[in-house]
N, C-alpha and C positions, 0 to 999 in steps of 0.2 A: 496699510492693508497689504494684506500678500497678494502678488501677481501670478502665481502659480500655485496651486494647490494637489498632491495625489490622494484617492480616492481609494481605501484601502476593502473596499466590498466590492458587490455584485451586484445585479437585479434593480428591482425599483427603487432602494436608498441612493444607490449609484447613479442613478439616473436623475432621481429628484436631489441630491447634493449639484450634481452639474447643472442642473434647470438653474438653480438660487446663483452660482456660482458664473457662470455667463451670462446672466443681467447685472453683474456685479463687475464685468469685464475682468475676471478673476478665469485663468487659461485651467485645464484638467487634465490629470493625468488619470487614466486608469488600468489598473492592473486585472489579469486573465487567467481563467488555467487555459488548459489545450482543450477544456469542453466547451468553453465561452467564448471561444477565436470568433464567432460571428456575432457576439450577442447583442442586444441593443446599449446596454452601456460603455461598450467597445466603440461603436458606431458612433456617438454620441460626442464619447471627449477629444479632446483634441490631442492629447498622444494616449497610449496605449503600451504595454508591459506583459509579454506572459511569464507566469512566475512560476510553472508548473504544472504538474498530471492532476489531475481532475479532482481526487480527492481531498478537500481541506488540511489535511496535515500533512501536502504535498505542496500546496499551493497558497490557498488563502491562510492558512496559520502558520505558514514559516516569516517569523519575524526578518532577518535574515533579507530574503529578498526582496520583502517589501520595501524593508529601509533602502537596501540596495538600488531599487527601483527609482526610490525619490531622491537617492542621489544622484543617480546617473542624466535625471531627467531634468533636476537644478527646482526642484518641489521644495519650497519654502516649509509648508506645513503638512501636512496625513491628517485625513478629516475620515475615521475610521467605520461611519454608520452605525448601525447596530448588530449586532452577532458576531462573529469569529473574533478580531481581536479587539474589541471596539472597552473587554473592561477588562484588557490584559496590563496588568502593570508591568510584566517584563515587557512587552511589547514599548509602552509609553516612558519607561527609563531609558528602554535604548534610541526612540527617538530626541529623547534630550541628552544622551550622549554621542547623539552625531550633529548636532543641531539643525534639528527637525521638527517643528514647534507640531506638539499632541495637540488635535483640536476637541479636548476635553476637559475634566476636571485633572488635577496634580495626581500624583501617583500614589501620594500618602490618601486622599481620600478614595482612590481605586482601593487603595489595601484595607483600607478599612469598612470600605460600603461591599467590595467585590465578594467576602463571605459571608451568607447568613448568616451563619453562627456568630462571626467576630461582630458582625454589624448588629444583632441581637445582643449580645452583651456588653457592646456603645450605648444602645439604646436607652438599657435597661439599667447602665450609670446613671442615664441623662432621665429617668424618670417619663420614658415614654412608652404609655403600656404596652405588654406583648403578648400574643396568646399562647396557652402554657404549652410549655412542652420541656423538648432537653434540645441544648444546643451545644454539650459539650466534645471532648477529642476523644473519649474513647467509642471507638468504632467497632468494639467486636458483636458479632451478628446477636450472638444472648445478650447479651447484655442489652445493646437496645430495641430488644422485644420486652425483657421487664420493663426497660422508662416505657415503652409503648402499653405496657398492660398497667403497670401505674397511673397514665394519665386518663387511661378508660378507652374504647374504641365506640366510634372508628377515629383512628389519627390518620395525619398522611407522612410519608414520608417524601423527603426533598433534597435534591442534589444542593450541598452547601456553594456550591457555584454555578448554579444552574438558574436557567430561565428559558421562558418559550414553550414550559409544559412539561423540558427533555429530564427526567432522573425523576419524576414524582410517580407517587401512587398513593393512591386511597385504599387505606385496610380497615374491612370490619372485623375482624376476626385474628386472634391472637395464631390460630395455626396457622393463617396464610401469611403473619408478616415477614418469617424468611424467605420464603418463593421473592414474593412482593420484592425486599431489602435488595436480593440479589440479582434482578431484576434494574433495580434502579439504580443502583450500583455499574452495571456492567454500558447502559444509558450514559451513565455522567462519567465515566470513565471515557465513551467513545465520543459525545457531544464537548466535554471541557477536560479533561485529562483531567479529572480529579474526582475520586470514586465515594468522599466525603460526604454524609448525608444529616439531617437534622429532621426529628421527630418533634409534630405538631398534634394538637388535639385539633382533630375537622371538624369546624363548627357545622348546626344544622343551616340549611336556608342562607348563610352569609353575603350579601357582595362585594365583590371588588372594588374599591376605590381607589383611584391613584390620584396624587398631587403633583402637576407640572412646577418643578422649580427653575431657578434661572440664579446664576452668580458672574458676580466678575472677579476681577484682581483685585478691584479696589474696598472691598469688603461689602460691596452692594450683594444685597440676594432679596429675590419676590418669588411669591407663588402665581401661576399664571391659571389659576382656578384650577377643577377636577376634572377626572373623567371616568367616565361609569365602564366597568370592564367585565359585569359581570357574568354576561352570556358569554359560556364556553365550552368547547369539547376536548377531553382530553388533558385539561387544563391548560389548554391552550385559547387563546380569546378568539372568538369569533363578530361581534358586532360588539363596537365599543360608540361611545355618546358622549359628549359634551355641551350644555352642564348635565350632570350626574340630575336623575330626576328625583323630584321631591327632597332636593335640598335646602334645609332651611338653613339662611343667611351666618345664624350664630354657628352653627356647627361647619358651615364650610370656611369662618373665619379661623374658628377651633383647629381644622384639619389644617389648616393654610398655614398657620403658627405654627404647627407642630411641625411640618415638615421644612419649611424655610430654619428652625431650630436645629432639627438633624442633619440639614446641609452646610451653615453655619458652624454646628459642632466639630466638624470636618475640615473647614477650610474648602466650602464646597465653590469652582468655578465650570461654568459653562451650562451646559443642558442635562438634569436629571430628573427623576421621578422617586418621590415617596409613594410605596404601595402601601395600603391600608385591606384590612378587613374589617368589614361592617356589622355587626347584628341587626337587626331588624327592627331594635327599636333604638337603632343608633351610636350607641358605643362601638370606639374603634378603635384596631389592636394594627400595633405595628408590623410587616412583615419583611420588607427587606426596600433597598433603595437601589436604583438602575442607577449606575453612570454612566449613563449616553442615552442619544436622543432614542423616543419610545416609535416603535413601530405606526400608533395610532398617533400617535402628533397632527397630525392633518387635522384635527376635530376642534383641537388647538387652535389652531393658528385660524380655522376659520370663524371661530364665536368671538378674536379678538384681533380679528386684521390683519395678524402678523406673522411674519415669516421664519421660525425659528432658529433655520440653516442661516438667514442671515444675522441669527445673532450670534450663532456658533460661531461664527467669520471672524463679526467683530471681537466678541470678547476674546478668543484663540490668538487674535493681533494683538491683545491690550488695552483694549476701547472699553467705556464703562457702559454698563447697561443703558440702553435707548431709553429708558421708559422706568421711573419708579414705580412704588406700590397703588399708591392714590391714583396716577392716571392711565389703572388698567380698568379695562370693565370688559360686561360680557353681553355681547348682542347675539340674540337668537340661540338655535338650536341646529348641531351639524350630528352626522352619524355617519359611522365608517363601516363600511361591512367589508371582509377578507375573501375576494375571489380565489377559491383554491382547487389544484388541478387533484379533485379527490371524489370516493363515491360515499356519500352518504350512506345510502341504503345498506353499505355492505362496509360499517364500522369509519366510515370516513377514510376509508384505504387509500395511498397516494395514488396517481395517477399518470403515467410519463407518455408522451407522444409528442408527434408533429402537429402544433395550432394550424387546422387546415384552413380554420373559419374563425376568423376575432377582431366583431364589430362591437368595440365599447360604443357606451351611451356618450351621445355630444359632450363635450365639456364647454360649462356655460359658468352664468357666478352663480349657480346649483348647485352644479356639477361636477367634479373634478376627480378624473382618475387618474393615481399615480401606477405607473407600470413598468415591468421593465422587460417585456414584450411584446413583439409585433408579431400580424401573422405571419405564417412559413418556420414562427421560431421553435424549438424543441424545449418542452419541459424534459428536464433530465432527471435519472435515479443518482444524480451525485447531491443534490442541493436540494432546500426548501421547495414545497410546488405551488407557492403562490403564484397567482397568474397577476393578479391587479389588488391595487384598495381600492375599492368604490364609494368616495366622501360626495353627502350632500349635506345643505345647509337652509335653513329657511327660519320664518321670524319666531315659531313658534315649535313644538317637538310634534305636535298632530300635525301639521302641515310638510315638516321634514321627514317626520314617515312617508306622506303619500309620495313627496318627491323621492324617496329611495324606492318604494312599490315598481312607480313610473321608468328608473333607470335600471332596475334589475330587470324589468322585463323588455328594455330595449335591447341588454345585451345577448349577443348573441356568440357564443366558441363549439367551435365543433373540432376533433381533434382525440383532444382527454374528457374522461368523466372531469364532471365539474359540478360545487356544490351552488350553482345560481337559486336553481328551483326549492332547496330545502331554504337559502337565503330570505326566498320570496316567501314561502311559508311561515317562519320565524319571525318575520318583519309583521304578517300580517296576522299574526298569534296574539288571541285575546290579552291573553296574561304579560307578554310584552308591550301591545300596543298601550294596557292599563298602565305599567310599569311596574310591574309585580316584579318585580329585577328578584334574582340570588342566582347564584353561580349551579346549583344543579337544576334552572328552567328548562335544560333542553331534554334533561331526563325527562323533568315529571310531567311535559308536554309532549312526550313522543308518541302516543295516539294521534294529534292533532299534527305533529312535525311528519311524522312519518306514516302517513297514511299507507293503507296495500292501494297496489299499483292498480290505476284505472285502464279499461280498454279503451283507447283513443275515441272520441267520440265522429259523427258519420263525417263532419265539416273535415277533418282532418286526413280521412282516407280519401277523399275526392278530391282535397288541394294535393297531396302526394302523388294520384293517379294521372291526375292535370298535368302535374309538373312533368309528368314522364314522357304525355305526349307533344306536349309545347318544346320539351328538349331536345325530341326527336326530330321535329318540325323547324326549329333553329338552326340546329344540327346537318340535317339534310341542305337546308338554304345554304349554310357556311359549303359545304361540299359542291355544291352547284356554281358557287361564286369563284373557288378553288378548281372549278374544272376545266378542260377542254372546250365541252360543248352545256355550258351553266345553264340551256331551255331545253335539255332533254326530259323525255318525261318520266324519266327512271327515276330521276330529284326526287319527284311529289311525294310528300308525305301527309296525303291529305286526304286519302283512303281511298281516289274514284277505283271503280270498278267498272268493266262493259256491260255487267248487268246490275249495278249499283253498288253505294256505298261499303264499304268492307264495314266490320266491327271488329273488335281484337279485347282479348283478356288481358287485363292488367292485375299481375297476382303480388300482394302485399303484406308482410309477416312482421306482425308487432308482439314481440314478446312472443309467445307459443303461438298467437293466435293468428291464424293465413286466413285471410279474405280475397273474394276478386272482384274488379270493380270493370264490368260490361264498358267499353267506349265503343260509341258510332261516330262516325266523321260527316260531319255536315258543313265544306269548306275551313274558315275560322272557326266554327262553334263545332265545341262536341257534346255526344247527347251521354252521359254517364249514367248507368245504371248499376244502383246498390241498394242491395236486402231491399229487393220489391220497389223502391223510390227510385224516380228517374228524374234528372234534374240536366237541365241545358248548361252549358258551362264555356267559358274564354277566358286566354289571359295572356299575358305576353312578361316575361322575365326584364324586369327595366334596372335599375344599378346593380350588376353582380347574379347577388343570388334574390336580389328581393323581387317577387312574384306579385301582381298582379292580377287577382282573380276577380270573374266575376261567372255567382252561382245562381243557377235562376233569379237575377234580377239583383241579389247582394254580394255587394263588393266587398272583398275582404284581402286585403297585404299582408302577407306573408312573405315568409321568406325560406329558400329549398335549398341544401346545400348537399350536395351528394359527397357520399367518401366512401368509393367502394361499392360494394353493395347498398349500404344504408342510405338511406335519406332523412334529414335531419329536417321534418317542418314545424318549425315556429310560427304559433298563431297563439295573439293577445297573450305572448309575454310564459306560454308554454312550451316547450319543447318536446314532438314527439319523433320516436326514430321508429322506422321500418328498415325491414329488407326489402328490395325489390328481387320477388324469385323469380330467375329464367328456365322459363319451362322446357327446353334443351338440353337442361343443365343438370346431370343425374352424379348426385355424389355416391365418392363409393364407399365400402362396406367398413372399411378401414374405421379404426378409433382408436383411444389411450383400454388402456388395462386394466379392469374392470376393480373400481376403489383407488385407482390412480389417485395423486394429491400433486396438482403444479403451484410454482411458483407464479403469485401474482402481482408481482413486480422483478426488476435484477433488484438482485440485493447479495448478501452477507448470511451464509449460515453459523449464529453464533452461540446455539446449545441444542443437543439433540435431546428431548426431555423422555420421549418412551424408550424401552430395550426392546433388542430385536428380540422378536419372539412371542413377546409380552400382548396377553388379549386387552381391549382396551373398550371404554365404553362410549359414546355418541358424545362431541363436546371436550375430551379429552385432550389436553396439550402432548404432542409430538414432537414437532420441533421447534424453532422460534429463529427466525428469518430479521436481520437489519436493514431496512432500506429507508431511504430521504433521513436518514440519523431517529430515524425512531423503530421502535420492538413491533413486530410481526407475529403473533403466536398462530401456527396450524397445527389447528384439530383436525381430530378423526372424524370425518360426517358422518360417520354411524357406527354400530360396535362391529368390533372384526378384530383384524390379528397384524400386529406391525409386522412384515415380510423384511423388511430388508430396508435402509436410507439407500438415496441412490449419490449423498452428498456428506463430507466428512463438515466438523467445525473448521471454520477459518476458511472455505470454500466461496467462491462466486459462483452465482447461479443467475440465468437470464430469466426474464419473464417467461411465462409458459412450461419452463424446465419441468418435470416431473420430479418430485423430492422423496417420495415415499412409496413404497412399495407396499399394498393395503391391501389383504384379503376380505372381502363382507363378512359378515357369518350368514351361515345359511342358514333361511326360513323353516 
C-alpha cells in the first residue's frame, strides 16, 4: 500500500480523498493555485504545492507541475478526483512515465471510454444499444445540422469530451442549431480543450441512469448497483438516489451486465460509471462511460457500506477487489442533493462571495456532508460554486426523503445566493416524492418549483425586529463591560425614560416591501406592535446567531445573522432576508444610466452578439459573458437601441461592471 499519496484537485473531492486516505494512515499531498492558498483542502493534507495563477489551464491542468509536485514531494501515487485531469490520458501516460502510479483505469481504456463518439462506436461493435444519432469526425457546422435535421428534432448536441452539463445543448429547431453548435463548441473548447461535438436524438421524458463499476488488475470487475440521476438543470444533476426507484431486479441485473461488459471490453481498472438513458417503459440506450470516481458516489457507498476511495487505494496498489459480485447487496435508500453557491430564481446564476454564515446539518449515520468549505471561506469566479453534497440515508426512500426535508432545513449559509430553499421544494414536489423521475422534472414543475415570491409572513418581521433590539441590548452590555465606568447609566439600553418608557421604530424592507414594527421597552420584555396586533415578546441570542424567542407565550428558535444591512432570519427551515433601514440615512440621487446592463458575476466577455447601433427587441441576446466555465447570455430587458459595449472579446470584467450601453425606446 502506498504511504504517500498527491491529490491532483480541489474542493470537497480533495478533501473527502484525504478523509479515506488518513484512516488509512496513507500521508497527502495537495496541490493549489494562488486562489486556494487558504482553502480547506490545503488545511487539511499534510503537505501542500501551489502550482499556479488561478485559472485551471494555469494551474490545475498543467500536467507538468502536477507530476513535478509529486516528485518533489516523494508522492507514490496522483489520486486525480473528478474533473480537470482526472480522464486526461496525457496526463496518466506521463504519470507512468515518471513512475507515478495513476490511481485510475489504464490509459488505453481513458482513450477509449474518454470520447463519446469513439466510445459510441465500441459500443456499438459490442452490440450495446445506442441512441440514434451521428457520432462521427466530420465537424463542419452544415453538415451537422443535416445529421441533426435527419434524425428529427429536438436533438442535443454534446462536447465529445465533455461532462458536468459543459458543451451540451438542446435544439428544437433546425434554425437555432448553429447559434446552439457554436455555442457549445466555444464551452468545450474552454471546459476540455477540445471543440468536438456529437449529435443525439433528445428523447422525450427520459431518465438517467448510471451503473457504478469497479475492476482490478486481476481481471475482476462487479457492478456496485445504480443510481438515479435524473433530476437536473442545465444538464447538469442536481439530486441524484440510490437504488434508482422502481427498479425491477431483472432489468437492474440487465443494466449491471451490460456495463461490467463495456468495462471488461476495455480492460476497465479501478472506479468508473456506465451512464444509461432510460425510456419510460424501460429500454435503455448507452451514452458514454466516466473513468473516474462520480461526483454522486456517496449514495454508493452508503446503500452498500462501502468506501470507494478506499478501493481506489487498494486496486491503484495492486490489490484485488475486497468484495465479489455475490456478496454485494443493497441496504436502504440514500439521496444526495448538490448545495450550490447559485440563484435559482434568476436562471440558476453562480454566485461568488465570502460564506459569512455556514452551519451544515449534524453529521450522524443520516447524515453526512462532504465539503470543501468552512465559514469565512470565499466561493470564487475561477471554479465550480459548489458549496457541499448533502447525502442522507435511511431504510426506506419515503423515510430518506423526510430525513433530507429535516437536514436541508437545518442548514443554514449566509454569504452567496444559494439554491437550499428551491432543494427544499424539489424534494418536497409531488411528482418527485411519487418518483415520476425524467430528466425535464424540473421544467415541467416549475409552477410548483418556482413559486412568485411571498411577503414574509408577521412571525418573521417581529423575530427580525427582536433581533435588532436584543443586539443592541448585548451590545451596549459588551461596551459597559469594555468601559471605564461599566454602571453608568449611559449603558442602558432598556428604554427608561423620567417620564416613562421610550418606544422606537424599527423599519424593515423585504423585497420592495418597507414595513415598521412599533417597540416599547418594558425592562427584558418588549411590547412590539405590527399592522394593529401587538404582541409581548423576549429573547436572548444563545450559540452564535441562533435566537431564542419567545412571542406572546410561543417559543420559537430561530436563527439572525446580519451581513450588512440584511438580516438573514431563518424559521422552520425558511430563510427570509430584510434590510434594516436607518432612518438618518438619506441616499443620494446618484445611480447607473438609464438601460445600463451590468455584469453579474467577474467573468470573461467572449462574443458580442448585437451591433452597435442596431435596435433590438425585449429578450434579445447582446453579449454573452463566461464565468465558473459556463455561458452567460445578456439580453436586452426591453426594446431600445445598442449604444455602445463598454467591454471588447477576450476582456475581464468584475461583478457589477456595466457592459452595455442601452437606450430604452421612448413610450
Amino acid at each position: 500500500m502506498f504511504t504517500k499519496i498527491l491529490i491532483a484537485n480541489r474542493g470537497e473531492i480533495a478533501c473527502r480523498v484525504i478523509k479515506t486516505a488518513r484512516r488509512m494512515g496513507i500521508r497527502t499531498v495537495a496541490v493549489y493555485s494562488e486562489a486556494d492558498a487558504g482553502a480547506r483542502h490545503v488545511r487539511l493534507a499534510d503537505e501542500a504545492v501551489c502550482i499556479g495563477a488561478p485559472p485551471p489551464r494555469e494551474s490545475y491542468l498543467v500536467v507538468d507541475k502536477i507530476i513535478g509536485a509529486a516528485l518533489a514531494t516523494g508522492a507514490q501515487a496522483i489520486h486525480p478526483g473528478y474533473g480537470f485531469l482526472s480522464e486526461n490520458e496525457e496526463f496518466a501516460e506521463a504519470c507512468a512515465k515518471h513512475g507515478v502510479v495513476f490511481i485510475g483505469p489504464p490509459v488505453t481504456a481513458i482513450r477509449a471510454m474518454g470520447s463519446k463518439s469513439e466510445a459510441k462506436k465500441l459500443m456499438e461493435k459490442a452490440g450495446v444499444p445506442l441512441t440514434p444519432g451521428y457520432h462521427g469526425d466530420n465537424q463542419e457546422p452544415d453538415f451537422l445540422r443535416q445529421q441533426a435535421d435527419a434524425i428529427g428534432y429536438p436533438v442535443l448536441i454534446k462536447a465529445a469530451a465533455g461532462g458536468g452539463g459543459k458543451g451540451m445543448r438542446a435544439v428544437d429547431r433546425s434554425e437555432d442549431f448553429l447559434d446552439a453548435l457554436a455555442s457549445c463548441k466555444r464551452e468545450a473548447a474552454s471546459s476540455f480543450g477540445d471543440q468536438h461535438v456529437l449529435i443525439e436524438k433528445y428523447l422525450q421524458r427520459p431518465r438517467h441512469i448510471e451503473i457504478q463499476v469497479f475492476g482490478d488488475s486481476h481481471g475482476n470487475c462487479v457492478y456496485l448497483f445504480e443510481r438515479d440521476c435524473s433530476v437536473q438543470r442545465r444538464h447538469q444533476k442536481v439530486v441524484e438516489e440510490a437504488p434508482a426507484p422502481n427498479m425491477p431486479p431483472a432489468r437492474r441485473a440487465a443494466m449491471g451486465k451490460a456495463a461490467v461488459d463495456a468495462a471488461k471490453a476495455v480492460g476497465y481498472v479501478g472506479a468508473g460509471t456506465v451512464e444509461f438513458i432510460v425510456n419510460q417503459d424501460g429500454t435503455f440506450y448507452f451514452m458514454e462511460m466516466n473513468t473516474r470516481l462520480q461526483v454522486e458516489h456517496p449514495v454508493t457507498e452508503m446503500i452498500t457500506g462501502l468506501d470507494l476511495v478506499e478501493w481506489q487505494l487498494k486496486v491503484g496498489a495492486g490489490e484485488t477487489l475486497p468484495l465479489q459480485q455475490e456478496q454485494l447487496v443493497i441496504r436502504g435508500h440514500a439521496l444526495e442533493a448538490r448545495i450550490y453557491a447559485e440563484d435559482p430564481d434568476k436562471g440558476f446564476l453562480p454566485s461568488v462571495g465570502k460564506l459569512i454564515h455556514l452551519a451544515p446539518p449534524a453529521e450522524t449515520l443520516h447524515v453526512r456532508v462532504d465539503t470543501g468549505v468552512e465559514q469565512d471561506d470565499e466561493i470564487s469566479p475561477h471554479y465550480d460554486p459548489m458549496i457541499a453534497k448533502l447525502i442522507v440515508w435511511d431504510e426506506t426512500r419515503e423515510r430518506a426523503l423526510a430525513r433530507m426535508l429535516q437536514a436541508l432545513a437545518d442548514y443554514r449559509v449566509v454569504g452567496v445566493s444559494n439554491n437550499i430553499g428551491f432543494l427544499s421544494r424539489l424534494v418536497a414536489c409531488p411528482a418527485f416524492a411519487q418518483a415520476d423521475l425524467d430528466t425535464g422534472l424540473i421544467e415541467r414543475e416549475r409552477a410548483f418549483l418556482f413559486p412568485e415570491v411571498a411577503e414574509p409572513p408577521a412571525e418573521a418581521w417581529l423575530v427580525a425586529a427582536l433581533a435588532e433590539l436584543i443586539h443592541d441590548r448585548e451590545y451596549a452590555a459588551a461596551e459597559a463591560v469594555a468601559s471605564a465606568d461599566r454602571h453608568s447609566p449611559w449603558h442602558g439600553r432598556d428604554g427608561w425614560r423620567v417620564n416613562g418608557n421610550a418606544r422606537r421604530e424599527i423599519r424593515l424592507r423585504a423585497g420592495e416591501t418597507e414595513k415598521i414594527v412599533n417597540a416599547g421597552y418594558a425592562g427584558d420584555i418588549f411590547t412590539l406592535e405590527f399592522e394593529g396586533r401587538e404582541v409581548t415578546a423576549a429573547g436572548h441570542f444563545a450559540a452564535g446567531s441562533e435566537l431564542r424567542v419567545d412571542l406572546g407565550g410561543r417559543r420559537i428558535n430561530a436563527t439572525v445573522v446580519a451581513a450588512n444591512e440584511k438580516r438573514h432570519v431563518f424559521i422552520d427551515g425558511v430563510c427570509f432576508i430584510f434590510a434594516a433601514i436607518d432612518p438618518l440615512f438619506h441616499a443620494g440621487s446618484g445611480g447607473g444610466a438609464e438601460g445600463g446592463l451590468t455584469a453579474p458575476m467577474p467573468g470573461k466577455v467572449i462574443a458580442l452578439i448585437a451591433a452597435v447601433g442596431a435596435r433590438v427587441e425585449k429578450g434579445a441576446p447582446l453579449l454573452i459573458l463566461e464565468a465558473m466555465k459556463m455561458e452567460h447570455t445578456i439580453a436586452a430587458p426591453t426594446s431600445g437601441t445598442v449604444k455602445s459595449f463598454h467591454f471588447n472579446v477576450g476582456e475581464q470584467v468584475s461583478d457589477g461592471a456595466e457592459l452595455v450601453e442601452f437606450e430604452v425606446d421612448k413610450k
